[in-house]
VOPAGU-2260 file (C-alpha; in pm, 1 decimal, decimal comma):
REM VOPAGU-2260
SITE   aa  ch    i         X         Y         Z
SITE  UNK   A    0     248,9    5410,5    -754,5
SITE  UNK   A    1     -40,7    5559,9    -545,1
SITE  UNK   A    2      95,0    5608,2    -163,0
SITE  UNK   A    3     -65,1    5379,5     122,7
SITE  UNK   A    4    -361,3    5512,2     249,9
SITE  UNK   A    5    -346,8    5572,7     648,2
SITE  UNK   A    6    -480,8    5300,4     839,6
SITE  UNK   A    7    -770,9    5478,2    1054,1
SITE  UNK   A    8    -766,2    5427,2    1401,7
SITE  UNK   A    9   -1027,5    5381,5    1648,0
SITE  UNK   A   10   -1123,7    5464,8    1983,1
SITE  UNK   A   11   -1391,4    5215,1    2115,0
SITE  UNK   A   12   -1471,7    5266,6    2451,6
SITE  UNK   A   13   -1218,1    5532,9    2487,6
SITE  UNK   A   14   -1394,1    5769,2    2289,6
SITE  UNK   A   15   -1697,1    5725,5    2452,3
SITE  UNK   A   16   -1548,5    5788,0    2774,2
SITE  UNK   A   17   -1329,0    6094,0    2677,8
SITE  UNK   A   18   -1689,5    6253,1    2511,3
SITE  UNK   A   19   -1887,3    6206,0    2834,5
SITE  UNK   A   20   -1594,6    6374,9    3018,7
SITE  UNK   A   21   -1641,7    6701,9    2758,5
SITE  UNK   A   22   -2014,3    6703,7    2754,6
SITE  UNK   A   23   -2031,5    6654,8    3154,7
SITE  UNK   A   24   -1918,6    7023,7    3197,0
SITE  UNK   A   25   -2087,6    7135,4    2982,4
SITE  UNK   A   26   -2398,6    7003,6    3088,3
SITE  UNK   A   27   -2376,8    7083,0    3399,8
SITE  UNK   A   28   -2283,4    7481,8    3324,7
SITE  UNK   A   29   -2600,6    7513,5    3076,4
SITE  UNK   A   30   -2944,5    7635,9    3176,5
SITE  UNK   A   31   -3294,6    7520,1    3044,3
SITE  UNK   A   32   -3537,3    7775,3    2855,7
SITE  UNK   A   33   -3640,1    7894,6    3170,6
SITE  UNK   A   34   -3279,9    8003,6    3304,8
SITE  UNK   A   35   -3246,3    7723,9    3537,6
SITE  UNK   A   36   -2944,1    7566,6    3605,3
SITE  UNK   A   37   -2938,1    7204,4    3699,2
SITE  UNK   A   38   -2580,1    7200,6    3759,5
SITE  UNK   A   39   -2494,7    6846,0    3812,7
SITE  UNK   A   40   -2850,8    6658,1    3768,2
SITE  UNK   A   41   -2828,5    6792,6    3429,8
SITE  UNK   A   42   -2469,7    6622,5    3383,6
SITE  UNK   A   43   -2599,3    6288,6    3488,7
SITE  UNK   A   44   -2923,7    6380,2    3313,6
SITE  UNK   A   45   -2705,2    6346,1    2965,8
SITE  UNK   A   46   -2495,9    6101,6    3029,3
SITE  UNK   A   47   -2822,3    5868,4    3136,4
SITE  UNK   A   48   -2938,3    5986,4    2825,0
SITE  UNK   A   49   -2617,6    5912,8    2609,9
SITE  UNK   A   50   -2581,9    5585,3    2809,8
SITE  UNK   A   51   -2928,0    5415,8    2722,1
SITE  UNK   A   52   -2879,7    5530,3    2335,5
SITE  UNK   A   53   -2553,7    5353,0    2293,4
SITE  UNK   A   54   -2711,9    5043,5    2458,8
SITE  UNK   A   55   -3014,2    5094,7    2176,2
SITE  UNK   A   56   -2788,9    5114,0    1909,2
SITE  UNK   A   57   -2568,7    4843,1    2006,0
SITE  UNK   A   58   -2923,7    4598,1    2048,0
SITE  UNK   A   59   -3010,5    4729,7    1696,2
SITE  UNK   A   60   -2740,5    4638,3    1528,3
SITE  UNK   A   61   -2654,3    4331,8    1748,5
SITE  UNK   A   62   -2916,1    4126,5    1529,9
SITE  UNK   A   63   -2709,9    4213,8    1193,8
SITE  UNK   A   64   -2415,4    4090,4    1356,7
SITE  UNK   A   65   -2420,2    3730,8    1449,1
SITE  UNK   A   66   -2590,3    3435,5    1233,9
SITE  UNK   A   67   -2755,9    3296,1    1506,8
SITE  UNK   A   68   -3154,3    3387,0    1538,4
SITE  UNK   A   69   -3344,7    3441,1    1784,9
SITE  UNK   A   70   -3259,4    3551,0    2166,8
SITE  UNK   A   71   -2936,8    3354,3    2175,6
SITE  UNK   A   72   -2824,3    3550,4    1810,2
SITE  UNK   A   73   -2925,6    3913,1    1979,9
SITE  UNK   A   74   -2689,8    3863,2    2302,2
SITE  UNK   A   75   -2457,9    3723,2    2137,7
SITE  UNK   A   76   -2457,2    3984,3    1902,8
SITE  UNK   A   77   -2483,6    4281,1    2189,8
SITE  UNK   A   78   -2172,1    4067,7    2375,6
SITE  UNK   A   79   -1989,5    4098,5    2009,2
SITE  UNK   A   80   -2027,9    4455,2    1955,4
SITE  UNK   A   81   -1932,1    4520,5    2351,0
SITE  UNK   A   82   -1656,3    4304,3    2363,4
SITE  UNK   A   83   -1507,0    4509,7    2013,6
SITE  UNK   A   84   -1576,7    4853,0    2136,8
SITE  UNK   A   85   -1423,4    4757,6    2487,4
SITE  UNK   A   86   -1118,5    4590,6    2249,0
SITE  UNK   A   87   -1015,0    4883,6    2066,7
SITE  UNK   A   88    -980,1    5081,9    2356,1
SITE  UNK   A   89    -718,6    4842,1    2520,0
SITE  UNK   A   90    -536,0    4831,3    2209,0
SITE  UNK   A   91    -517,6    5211,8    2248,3
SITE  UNK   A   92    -418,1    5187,3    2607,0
SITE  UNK   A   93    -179,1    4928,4    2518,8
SITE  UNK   A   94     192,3    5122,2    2412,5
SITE  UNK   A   95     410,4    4876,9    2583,8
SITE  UNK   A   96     458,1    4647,9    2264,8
SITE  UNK   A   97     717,5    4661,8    2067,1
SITE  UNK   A   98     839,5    4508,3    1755,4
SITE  UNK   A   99    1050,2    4310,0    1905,7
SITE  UNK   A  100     865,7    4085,9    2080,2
SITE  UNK   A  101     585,8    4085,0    1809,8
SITE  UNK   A  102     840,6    3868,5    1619,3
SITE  UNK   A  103     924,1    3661,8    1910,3
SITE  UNK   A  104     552,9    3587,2    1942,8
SITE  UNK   A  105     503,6    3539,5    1560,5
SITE  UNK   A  106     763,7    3268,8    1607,4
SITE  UNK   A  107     596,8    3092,3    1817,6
SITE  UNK   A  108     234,6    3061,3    1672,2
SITE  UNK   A  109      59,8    2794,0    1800,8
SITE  UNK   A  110    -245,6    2625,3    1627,0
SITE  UNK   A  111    -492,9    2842,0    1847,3
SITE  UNK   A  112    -281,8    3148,8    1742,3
SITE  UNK   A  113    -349,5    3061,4    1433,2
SITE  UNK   A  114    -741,9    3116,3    1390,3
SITE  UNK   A  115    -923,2    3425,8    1367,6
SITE  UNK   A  116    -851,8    3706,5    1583,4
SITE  UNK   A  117   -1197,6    3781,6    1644,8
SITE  UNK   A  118   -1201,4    3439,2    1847,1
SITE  UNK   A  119    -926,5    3646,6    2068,5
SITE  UNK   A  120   -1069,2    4003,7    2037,4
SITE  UNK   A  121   -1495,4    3875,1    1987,2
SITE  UNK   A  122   -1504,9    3538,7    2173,1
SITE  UNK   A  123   -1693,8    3428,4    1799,0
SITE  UNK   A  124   -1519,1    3368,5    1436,9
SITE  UNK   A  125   -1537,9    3114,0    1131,4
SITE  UNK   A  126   -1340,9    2847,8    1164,2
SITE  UNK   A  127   -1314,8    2628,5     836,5
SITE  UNK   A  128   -1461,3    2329,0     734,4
SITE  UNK   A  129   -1147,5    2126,6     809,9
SITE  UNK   A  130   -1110,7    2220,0    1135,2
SITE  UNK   A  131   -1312,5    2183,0    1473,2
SITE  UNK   A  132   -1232,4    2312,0    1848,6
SITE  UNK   A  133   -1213,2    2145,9    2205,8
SITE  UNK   A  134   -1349,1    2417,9    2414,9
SITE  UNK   A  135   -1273,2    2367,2    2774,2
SITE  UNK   A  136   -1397,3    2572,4    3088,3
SITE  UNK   A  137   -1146,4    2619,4    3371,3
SITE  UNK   A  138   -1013,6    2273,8    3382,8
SITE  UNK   A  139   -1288,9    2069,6    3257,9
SITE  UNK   A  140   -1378,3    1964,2    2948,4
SITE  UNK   A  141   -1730,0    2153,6    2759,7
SITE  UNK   A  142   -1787,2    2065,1    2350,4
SITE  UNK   A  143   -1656,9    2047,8    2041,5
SITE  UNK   A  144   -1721,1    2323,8    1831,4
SITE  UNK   A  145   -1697,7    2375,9    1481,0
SITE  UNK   A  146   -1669,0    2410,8    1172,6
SITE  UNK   A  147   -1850,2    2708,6    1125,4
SITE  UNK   A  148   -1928,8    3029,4    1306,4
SITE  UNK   A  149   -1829,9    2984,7    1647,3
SITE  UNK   A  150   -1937,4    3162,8    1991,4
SITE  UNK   A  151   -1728,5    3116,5    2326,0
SITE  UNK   A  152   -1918,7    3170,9    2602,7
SITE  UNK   A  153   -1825,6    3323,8    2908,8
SITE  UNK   A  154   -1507,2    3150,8    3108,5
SITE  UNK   A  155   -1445,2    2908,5    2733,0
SITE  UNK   A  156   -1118,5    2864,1    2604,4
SITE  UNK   A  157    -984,6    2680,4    2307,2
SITE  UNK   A  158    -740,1    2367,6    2422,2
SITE  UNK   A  159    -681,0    2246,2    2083,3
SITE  UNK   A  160    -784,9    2266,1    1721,8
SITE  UNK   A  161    -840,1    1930,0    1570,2
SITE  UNK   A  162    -755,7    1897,1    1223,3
SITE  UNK   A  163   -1066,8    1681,1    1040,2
SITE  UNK   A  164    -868,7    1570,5     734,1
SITE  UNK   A  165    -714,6    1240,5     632,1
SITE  UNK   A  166    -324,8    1252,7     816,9
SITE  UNK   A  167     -42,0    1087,1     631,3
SITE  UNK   A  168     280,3    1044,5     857,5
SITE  UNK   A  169     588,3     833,1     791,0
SITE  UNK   A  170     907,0     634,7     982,2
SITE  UNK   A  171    1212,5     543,4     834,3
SITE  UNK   A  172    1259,4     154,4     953,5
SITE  UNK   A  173    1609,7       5,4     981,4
SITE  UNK   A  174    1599,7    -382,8    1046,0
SITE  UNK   A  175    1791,9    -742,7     918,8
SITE  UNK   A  176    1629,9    -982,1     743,8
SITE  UNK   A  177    1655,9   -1421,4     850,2
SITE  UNK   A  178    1981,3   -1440,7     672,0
SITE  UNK   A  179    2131,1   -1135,9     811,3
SITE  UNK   A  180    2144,5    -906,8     572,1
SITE  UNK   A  181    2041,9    -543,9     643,8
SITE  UNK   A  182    1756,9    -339,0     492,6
SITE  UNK   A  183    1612,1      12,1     504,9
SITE  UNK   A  184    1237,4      91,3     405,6
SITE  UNK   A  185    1019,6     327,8     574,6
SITE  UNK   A  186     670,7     261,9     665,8
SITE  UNK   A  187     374,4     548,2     660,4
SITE  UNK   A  188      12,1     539,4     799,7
SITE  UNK   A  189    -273,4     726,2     649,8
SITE  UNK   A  190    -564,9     824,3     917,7
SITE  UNK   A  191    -776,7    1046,0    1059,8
SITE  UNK   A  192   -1054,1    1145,0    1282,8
SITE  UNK   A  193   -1287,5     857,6    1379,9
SITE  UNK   A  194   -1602,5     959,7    1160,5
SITE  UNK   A  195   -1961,8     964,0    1307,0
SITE  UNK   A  196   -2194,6     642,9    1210,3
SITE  UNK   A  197   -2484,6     882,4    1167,2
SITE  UNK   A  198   -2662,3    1224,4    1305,1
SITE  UNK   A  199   -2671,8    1582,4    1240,2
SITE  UNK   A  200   -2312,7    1624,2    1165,7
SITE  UNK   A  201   -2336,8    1417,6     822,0
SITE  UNK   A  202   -2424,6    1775,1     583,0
SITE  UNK   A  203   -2045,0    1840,3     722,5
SITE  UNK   A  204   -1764,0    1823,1     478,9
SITE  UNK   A  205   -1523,0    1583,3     728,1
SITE  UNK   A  206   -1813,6    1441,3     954,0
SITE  UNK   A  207   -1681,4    1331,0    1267,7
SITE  UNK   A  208   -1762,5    1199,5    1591,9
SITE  UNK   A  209   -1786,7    1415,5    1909,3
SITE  UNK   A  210   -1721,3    1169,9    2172,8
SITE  UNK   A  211   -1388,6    1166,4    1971,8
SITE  UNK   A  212   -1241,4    1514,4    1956,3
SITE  UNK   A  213   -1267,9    1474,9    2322,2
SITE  UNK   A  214   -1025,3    1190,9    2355,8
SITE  UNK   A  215    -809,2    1310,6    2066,6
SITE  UNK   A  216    -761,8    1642,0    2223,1
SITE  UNK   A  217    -641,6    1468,3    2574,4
SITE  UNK   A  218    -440,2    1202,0    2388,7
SITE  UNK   A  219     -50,0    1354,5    2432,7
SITE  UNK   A  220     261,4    1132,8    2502,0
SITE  UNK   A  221     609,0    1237,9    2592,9
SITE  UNK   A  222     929,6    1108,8    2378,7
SITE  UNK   A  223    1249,3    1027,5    2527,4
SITE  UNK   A  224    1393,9    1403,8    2479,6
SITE  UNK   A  225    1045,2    1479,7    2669,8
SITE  UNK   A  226     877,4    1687,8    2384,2
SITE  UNK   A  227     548,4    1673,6    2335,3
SITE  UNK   A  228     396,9    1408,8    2051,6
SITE  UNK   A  229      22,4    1534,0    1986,2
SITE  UNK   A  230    -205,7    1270,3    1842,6
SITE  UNK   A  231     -81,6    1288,4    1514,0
SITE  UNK   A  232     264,6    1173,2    1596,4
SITE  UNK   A  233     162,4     851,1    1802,6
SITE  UNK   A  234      82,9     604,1    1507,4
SITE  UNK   A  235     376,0     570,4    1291,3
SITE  UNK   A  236     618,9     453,6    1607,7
SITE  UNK   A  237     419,1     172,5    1668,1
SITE  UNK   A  238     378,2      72,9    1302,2
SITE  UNK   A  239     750,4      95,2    1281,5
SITE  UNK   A  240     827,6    -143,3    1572,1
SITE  UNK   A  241     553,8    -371,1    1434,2
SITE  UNK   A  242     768,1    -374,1    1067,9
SITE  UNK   A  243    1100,6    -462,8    1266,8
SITE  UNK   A  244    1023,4    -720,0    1453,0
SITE  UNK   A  245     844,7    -889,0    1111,9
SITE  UNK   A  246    1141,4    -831,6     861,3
SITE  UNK   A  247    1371,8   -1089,1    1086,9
SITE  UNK   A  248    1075,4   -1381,7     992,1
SITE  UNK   A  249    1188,2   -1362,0     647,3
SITE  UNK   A  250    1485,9   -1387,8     419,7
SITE  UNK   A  251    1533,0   -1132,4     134,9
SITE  UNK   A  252    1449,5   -1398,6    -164,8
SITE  UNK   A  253    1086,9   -1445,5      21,4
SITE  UNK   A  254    1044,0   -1033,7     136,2
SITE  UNK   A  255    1157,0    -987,3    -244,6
SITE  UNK   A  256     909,0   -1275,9    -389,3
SITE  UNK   A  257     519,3   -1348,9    -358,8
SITE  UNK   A  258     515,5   -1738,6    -174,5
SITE  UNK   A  259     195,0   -1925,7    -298,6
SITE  UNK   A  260      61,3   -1572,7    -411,2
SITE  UNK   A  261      93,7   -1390,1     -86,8
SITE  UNK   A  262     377,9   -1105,7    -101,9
SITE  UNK   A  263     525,2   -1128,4     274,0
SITE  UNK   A  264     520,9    -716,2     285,6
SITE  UNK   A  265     159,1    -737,6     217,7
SITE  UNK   A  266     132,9    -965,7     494,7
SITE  UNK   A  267     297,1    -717,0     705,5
SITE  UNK   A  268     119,7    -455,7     581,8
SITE  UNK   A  269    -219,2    -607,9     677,7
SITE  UNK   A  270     -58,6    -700,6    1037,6
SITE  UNK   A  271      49,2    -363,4    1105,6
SITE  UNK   A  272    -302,4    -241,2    1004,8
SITE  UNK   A  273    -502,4    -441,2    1207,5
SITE  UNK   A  274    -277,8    -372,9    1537,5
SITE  UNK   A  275    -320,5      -2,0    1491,1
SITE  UNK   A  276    -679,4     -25,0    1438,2
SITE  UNK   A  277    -751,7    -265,6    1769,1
SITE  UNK   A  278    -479,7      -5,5    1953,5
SITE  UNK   A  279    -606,8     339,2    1837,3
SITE  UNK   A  280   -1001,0     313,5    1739,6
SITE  UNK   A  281   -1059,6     335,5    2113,1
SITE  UNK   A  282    -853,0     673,9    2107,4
SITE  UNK   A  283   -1096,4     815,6    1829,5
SITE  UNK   A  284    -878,3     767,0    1555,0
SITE  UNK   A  285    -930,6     558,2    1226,1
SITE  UNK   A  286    -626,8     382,3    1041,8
SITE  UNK   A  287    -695,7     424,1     660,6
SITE  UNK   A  288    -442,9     207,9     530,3
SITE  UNK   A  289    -100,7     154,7     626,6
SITE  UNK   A  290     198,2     135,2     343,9
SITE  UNK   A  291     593,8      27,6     319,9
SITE  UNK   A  292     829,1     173,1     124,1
SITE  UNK   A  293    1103,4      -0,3    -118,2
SITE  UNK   A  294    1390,6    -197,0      19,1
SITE  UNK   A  295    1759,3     -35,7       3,6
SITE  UNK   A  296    1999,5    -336,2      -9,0
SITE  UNK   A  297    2390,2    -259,0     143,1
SITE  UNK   A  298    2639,3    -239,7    -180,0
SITE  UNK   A  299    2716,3    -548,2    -297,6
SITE  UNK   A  300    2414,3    -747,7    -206,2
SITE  UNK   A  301    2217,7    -694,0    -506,5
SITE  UNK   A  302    2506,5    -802,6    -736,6
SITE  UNK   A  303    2527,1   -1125,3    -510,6
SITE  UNK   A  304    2142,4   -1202,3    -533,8
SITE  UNK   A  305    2147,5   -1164,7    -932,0
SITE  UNK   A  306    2496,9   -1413,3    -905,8
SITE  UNK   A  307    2281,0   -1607,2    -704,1
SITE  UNK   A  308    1949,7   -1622,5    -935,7
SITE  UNK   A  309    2189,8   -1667,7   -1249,8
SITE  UNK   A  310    2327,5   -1998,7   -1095,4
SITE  UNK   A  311    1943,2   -2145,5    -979,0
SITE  UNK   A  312    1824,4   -2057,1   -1354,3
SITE  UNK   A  313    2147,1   -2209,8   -1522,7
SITE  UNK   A  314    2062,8   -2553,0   -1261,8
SITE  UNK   A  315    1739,0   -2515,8   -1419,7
SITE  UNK   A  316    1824,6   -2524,1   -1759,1
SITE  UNK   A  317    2092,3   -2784,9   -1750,6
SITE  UNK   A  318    1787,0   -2971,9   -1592,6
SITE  UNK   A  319    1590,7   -2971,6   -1891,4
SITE  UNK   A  320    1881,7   -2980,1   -2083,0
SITE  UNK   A  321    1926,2   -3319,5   -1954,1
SITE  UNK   A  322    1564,4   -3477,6   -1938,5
SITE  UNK   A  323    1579,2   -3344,9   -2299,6
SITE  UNK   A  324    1882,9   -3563,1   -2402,9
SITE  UNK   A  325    1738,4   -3883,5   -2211,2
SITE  UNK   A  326    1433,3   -3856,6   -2393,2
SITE  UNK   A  327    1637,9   -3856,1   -2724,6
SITE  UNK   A  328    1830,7   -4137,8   -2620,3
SITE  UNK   A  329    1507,8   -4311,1   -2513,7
SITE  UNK   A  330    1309,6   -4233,8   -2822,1
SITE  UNK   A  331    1641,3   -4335,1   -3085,2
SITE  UNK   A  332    1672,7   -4730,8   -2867,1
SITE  UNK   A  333    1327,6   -4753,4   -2998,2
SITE  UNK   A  334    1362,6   -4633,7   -3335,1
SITE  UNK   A  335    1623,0   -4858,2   -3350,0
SITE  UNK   A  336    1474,8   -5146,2   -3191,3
SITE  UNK   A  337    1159,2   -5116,7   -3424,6
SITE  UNK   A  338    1350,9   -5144,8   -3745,8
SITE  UNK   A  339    1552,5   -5423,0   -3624,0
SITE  UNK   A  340    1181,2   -5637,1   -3586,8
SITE  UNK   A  341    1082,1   -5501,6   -3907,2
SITE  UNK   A  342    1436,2   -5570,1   -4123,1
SITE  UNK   A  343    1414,9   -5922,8   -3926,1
SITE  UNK   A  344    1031,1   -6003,4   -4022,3
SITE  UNK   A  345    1072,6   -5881,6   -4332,6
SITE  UNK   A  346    1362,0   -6176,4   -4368,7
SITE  UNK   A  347    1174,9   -6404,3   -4194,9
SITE  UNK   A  348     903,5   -6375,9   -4405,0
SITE  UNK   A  349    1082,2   -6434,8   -4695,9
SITE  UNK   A  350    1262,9   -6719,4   -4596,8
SITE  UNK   A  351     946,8   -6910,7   -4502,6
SITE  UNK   A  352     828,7   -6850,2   -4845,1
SITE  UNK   A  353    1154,5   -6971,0   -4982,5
SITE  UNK   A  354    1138,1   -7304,9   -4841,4
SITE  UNK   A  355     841,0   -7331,0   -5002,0
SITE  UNK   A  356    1015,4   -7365,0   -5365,0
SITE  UNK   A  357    1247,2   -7593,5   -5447,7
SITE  UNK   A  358    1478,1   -7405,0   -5707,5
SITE  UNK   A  359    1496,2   -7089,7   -5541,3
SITE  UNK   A  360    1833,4   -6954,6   -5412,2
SITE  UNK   A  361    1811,9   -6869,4   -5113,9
SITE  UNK   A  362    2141,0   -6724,5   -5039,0
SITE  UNK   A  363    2064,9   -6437,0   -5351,1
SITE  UNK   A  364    1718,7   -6411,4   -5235,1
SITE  UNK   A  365    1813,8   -6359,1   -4854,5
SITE  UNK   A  366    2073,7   -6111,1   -4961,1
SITE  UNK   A  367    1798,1   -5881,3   -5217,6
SITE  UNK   A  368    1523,8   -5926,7   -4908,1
SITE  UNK   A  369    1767,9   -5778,5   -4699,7
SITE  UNK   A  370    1818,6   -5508,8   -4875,5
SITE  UNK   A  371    1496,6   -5424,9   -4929,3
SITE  UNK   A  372    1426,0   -5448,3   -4623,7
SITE  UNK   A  373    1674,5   -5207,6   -4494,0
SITE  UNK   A  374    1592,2   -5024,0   -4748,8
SITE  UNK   A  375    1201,1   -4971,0   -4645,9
SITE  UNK   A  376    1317,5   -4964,2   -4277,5
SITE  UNK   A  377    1563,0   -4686,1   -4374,5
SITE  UNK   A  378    1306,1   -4445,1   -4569,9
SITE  UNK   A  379    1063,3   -4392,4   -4287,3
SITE  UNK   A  380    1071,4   -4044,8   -4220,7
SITE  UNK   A  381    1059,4   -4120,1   -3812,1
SITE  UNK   A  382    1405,5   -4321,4   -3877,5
SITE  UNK   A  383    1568,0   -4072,9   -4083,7
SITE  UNK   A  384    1459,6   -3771,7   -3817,5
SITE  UNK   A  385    1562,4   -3990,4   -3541,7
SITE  UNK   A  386    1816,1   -4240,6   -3618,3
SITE  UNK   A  387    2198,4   -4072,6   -3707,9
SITE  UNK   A  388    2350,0   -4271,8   -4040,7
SITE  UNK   A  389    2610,9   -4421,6   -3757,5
SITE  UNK   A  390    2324,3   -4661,5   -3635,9
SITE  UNK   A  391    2178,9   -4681,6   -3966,6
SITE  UNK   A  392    2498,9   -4858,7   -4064,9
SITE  UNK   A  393    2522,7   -5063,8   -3765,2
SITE  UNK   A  394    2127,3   -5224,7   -3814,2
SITE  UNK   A  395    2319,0   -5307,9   -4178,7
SITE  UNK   A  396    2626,4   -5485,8   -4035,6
SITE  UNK   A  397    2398,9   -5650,8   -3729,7
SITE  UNK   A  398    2173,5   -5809,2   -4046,2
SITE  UNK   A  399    2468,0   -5918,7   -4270,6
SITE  UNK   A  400    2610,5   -6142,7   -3978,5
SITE  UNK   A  401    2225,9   -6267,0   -3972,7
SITE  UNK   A  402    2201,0   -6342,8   -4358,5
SITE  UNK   A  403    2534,7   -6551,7   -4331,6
SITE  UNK   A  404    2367,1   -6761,3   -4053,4
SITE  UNK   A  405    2107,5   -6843,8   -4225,1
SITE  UNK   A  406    2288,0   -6900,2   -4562,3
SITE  UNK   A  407    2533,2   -7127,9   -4391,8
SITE  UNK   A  408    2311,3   -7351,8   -4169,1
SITE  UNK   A  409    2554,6   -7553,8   -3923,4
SITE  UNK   A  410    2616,3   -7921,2   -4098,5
SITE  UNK   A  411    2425,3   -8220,4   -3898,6
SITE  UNK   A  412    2614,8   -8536,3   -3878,9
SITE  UNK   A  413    2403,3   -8852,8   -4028,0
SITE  UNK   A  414    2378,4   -9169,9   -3920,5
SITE  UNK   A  415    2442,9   -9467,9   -4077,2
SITE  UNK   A  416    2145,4   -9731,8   -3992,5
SITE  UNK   A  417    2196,3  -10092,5   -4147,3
SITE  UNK   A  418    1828,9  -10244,8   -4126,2
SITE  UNK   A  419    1827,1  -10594,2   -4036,5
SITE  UNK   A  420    1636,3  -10725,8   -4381,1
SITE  UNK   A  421    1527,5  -10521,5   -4628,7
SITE  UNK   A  422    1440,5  -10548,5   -5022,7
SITE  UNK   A  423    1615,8  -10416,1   -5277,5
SITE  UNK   A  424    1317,7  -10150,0   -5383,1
SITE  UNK   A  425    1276,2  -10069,7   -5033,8
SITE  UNK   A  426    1610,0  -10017,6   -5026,3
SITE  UNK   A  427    1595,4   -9763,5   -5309,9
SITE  UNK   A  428    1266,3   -9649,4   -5117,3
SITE  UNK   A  429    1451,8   -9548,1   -4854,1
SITE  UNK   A  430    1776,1   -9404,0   -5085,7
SITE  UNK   A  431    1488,3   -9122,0   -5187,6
SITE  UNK   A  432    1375,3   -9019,4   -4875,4
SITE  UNK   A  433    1700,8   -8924,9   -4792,4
């Protein structure tokens, strides 16, 4: 393994100072061609000399330095190379630092400590395409700057570092539902930056809008332990309230179930969202969408709620169980009625046409009618499929007792009528129509 190189250390403005200190002598010791000595005019002589050539060199290579053109990319530039040479020398200078409380400061990084050290060291740096800056100056307000190469001017600091991406924070909610049961969910929000409608800023990877940054950097509440809460923490304790004081409106069957095709949590959801928006677009930040978590049910209650579904379906299906059976019973008194008319037409039918002639038997007639009859009635298929053989034999017995009323007609009682007068062949007329 090849050993570390040593890190080479500079001297800035140290070593500029500590080489005008050794050629000062000198030059002031040395005589001209002539054998003049200038003594001291010759010392400042050089050093006006060495003075104006480091102030070339520094406006040469100022213009290779910082992106900007023109006059504003030259000074700032000239400032950059200064304010490094200057930098290098207080770091040498600077021997009171230990490890010790480099850790203690490493510890507590803010975001500002977190950019580039030039911004510290160069007043200029890169800052990424995520990320923009609230310059203030004193105690006043200035820009926004960023993303991109960045230049603080003289008496600028940094107040905050905005961070341009979409946010995502989450609350766990604890609340009780219309039937008092309790619940746990959480309930997250998903925003960011309010974005610019239009202008230069739209080539930007997150455009945003300026006005904003300025409110979002100033926006800072206090908690109840009296920390801090930056703007990124202010959005989900709201949404949270919002989500417990709209679980009590429902029980669980209707937060579990969609009523008339609207779930209640996406009801909730879309209430939350538009009280964030009304309460925090003003503060130059946009709610994306807003989302709840699952329900956790105590122990216990979910076994309860399936007992509970079990019994509404089994109240269901006995239900149709029983509309079923009524409609059987319904549909078999109608079978049955129907081949009652038909058995007793059929007999009807032929007992009309038995009267008709005179040496029939009607009794033997009555009783083969009958049976075929009941026999027709009884070969339908909608009997068979819907009349059991118990009322099949009760339509038999119901027509016998019929048959033996007819075949039996009750006797009528004549009466005997002596005409006053009558002839012996209108007697015997009258002997024949009986």
């Amino acid at each position: 393994m090849a050993p570390k190189p040593n890190e080479r250390k500079e001297w800035g403005m140290i070593g500029l100072l500590l080489a005008l200190l050794v050629l000062l002598p000198i030059a002031a010791f040395l005589s001209d061609t002539q054998g003049t000595r200038h003594s001291w005019f010759g010392a400042f002589s050089w050093l006006l000399f060495i003075g104006l050539t480091f102030v070339l060199l520094l406006i040469y290579y100022a213009q290779f330095v910082s992106p900007l053109r023109g006059e504003d990319g030259w000074i700032a530039g000239f400032l950059l190379l200064l304010q490094a040479y200057v930098k290098v020398g207080e770091d040498r200078l600077d021997f009171s630092g230990d490890d010790k409380s480099k850790k203690k400061k490493s510890k507590a990084r803010t975001e500002v400590d977190k950019l580039p050290s030039s911004l510290k060291s160069l007043n200029a740096g890169f800052i990424r395409g995520y990320q923009v800056l609230a310059i203030t100056k004193g105690s006043s307000y200035v820009r926004p700057a960023g993303p991109g190469f960045v230049v603080l001017y003289r008496g600028e600091q940094i107040w905050r570092v905005i961070d341009l991406r979409p946010q995502r924070r989450s609350q766990p909610v604890k609340a009780k539902t219309r039937d008092g049961i309790p619940v746990e969910t959480s309930v997250w929000v998903l925003f960011q930056v309010k974005r610019a409608d239009g202008g230069d800023d739209d080539d930007l990877l997150y455009p945003f809008d300026r006005e904003a940054i300025f409110q979002v950097s100033y926006d800072e509440t206090v908690d109840e332990q009296g920390r801090h809460r930056p703007w990124t923490a202010q959005l989900t304790p709201p949404a949270a309230a919002i989500l417990t004081n709209e679980i009590p409106k429902f029980s669980l069957d209707e937060l579990l179930h969609a009523v008339d095709g609207v779930a209640p949590l996406e009801a909730i959801k879309q209430t939350i969202t538009r009280n964030l928006q009304r309460r925090f677009l003003p503060k130059g930040i946009e709610v994306l969408s807003v989302g709840i978590g699952g329900l956790t049910l105590p122990d216990g209650v979910r076994d309860q709620q399936f007992l509970t579904w079990q019994a509404e379906w089994l109240r269901k299906i006995q239900a149709e169980n029983a509309t079923g059976n009524a409609e059987v019973v319904r549909r078999m008194q109608q079978a049955r009625a129907r081949a009652q008319i038909e058995i007793i037409e059929n007999i009807t039918h032929s007992i009309e046409t038995m009267r008709r002639e005179e040496d029939a038997d009607l009794s033997q007639i009555i009783m083969l009618r009958m049976i075929e009859a009941l026999e027709g009635a009884v070969s339908g298929g909608s009997v068979q499929a819907l009349v059991p053989q118990q009322i099949i034999a009760g339509l038999v017995g119901d027509a016998s007792r019929q048959m033996q009323s007819w075949v039996s007609p009750p006797k009528v009682r004549r009466l005997k009528v002596d005409p006053p007068s009558l002839s012996s062949g209108e007697n015997d007329q009258l002997g024949d129509g009986e």
